[in-house]
C-alpha positions as a Markdown table, in Angstrom:
| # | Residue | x | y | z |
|---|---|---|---|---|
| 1 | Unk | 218.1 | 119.5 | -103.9 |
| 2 | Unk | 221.5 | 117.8 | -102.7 |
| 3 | Unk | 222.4 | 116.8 | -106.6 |
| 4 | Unk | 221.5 | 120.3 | -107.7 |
| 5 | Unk | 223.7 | 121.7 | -105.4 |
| 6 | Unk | 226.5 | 119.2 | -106.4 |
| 7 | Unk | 225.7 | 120.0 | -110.2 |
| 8 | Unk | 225.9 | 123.7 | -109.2 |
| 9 | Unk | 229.2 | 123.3 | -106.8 |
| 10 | Unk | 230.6 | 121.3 | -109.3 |
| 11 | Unk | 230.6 | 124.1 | -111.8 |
| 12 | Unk | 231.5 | 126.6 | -109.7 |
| 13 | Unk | 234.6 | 124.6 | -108.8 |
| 14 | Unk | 235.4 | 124.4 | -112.3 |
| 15 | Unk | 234.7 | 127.5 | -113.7 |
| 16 | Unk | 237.0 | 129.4 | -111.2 |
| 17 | Unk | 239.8 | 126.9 | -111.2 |
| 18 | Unk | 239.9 | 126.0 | -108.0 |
| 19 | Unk | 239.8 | 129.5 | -107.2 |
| 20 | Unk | 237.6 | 129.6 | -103.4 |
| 21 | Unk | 237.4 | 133.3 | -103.5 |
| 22 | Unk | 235.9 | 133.0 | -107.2 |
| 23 | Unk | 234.0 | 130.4 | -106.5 |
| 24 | Unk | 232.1 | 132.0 | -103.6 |
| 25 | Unk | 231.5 | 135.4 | -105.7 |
| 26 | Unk | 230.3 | 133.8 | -108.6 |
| 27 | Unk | 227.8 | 131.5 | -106.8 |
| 28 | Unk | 226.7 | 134.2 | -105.1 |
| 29 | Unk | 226.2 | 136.3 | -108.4 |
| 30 | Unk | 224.3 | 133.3 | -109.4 |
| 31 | Unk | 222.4 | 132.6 | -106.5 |
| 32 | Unk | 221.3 | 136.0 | -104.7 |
| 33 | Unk | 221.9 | 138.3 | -108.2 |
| 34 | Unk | 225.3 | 140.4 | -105.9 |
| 35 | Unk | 228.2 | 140.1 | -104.6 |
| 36 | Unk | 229.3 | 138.8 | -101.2 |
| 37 | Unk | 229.9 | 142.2 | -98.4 |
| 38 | Unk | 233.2 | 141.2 | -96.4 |
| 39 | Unk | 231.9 | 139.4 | -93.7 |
| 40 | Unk | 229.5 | 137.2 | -95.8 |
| 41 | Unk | 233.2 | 136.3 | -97.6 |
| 42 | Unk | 234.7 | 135.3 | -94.7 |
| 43 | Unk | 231.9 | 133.2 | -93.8 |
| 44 | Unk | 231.7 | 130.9 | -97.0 |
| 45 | Unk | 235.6 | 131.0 | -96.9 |
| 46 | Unk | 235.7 | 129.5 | -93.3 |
| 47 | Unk | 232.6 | 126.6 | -94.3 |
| 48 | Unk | 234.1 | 125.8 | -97.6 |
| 49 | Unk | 238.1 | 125.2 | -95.9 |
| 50 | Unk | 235.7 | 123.7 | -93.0 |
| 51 | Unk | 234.5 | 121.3 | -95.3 |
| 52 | Unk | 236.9 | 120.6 | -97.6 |
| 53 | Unk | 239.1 | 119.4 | -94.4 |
| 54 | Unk | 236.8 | 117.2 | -93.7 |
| 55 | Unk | 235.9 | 115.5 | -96.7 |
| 56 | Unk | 239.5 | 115.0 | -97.4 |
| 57 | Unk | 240.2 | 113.1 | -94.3 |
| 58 | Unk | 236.5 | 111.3 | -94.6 |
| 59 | Unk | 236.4 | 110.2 | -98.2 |
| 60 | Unk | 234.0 | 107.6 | -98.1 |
| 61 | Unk | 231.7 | 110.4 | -96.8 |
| 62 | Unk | 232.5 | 112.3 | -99.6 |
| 63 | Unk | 231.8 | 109.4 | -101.7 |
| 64 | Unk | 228.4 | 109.1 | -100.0 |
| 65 | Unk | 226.8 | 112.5 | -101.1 |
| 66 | Unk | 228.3 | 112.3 | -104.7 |
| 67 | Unk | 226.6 | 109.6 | -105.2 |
| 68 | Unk | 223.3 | 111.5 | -104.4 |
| 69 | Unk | 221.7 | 112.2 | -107.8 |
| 70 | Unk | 221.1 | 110.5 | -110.9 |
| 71 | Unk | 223.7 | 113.9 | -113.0 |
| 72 | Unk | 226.7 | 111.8 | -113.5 |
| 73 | Unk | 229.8 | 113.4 | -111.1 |
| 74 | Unk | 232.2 | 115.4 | -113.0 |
| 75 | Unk | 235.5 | 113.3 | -112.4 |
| 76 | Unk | 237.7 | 116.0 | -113.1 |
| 77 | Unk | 237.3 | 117.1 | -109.4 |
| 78 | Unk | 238.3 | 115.0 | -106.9 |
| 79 | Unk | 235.8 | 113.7 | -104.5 |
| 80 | Unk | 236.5 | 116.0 | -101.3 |
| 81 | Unk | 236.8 | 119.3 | -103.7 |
| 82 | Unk | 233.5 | 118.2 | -105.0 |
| 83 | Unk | 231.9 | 117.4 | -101.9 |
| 84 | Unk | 233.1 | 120.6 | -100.2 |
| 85 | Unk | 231.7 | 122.9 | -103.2 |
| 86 | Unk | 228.1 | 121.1 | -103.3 |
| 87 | Unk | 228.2 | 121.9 | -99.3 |
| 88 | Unk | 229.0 | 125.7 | -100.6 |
| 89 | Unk | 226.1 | 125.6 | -103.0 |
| 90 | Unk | 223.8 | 124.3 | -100.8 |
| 91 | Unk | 224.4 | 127.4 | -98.3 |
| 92 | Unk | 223.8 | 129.8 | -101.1 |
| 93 | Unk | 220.5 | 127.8 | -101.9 |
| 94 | Unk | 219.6 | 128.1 | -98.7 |
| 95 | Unk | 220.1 | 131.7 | -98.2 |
| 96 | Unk | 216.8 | 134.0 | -97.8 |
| 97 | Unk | 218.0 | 135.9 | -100.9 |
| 98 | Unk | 218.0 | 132.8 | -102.8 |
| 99 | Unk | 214.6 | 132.9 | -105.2 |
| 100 | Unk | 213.4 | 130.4 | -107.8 |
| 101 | Unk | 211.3 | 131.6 | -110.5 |
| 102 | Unk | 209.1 | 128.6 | -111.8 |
């Protein structure tokens, strides 16, 4: 679960271009099939800054749940921009609108 949300995060990350407000609409879209309302924006905006902060000023933390996983890290991110967008992932994963189809 934590290394598909990194895989996931990762992605987003890169497919928006660092863009946060991107990032969180498009996992959305992916994750619960809609946009974010206002309030669920501000929300993912305030855990991903959250986390991003501190990642970058705990990097061997960072270090410690990339390394979760046997998908090989994308190293064009670095570790705390990584580590903050798997944390995003895993909160749409973990939201009630979230469904896998097996």
């Amino acid at each position: 679960y934590v290394e598909a949300a990194r895989v996931l995060g990762e992605r987003l990350h890169l497919e928006a271009g660092g863009d946060v407000p991107k990032m969180i609409d498009s996992g959305f879209l992916r994750c619960l099939s809609r946009l974010p309302d206002a309030r669920e924006r501000k929300i993912t905006r305030q855990l991903y800054d959250e986390q991003y902060a501190h990642f970058k000023s705990r990097p061997k933390e960072a270090d410690t749940l990339l390394a979760i996983g046997t998908a090989k890290r994308d190293s064009r991110l670095l570790p705390h921009e990584a580590a903050a967008a798997t944390i995003l992932a895993q909160a749409l994963l973990n939201h009630d609108a979230c469904v896998v189809k097996r």
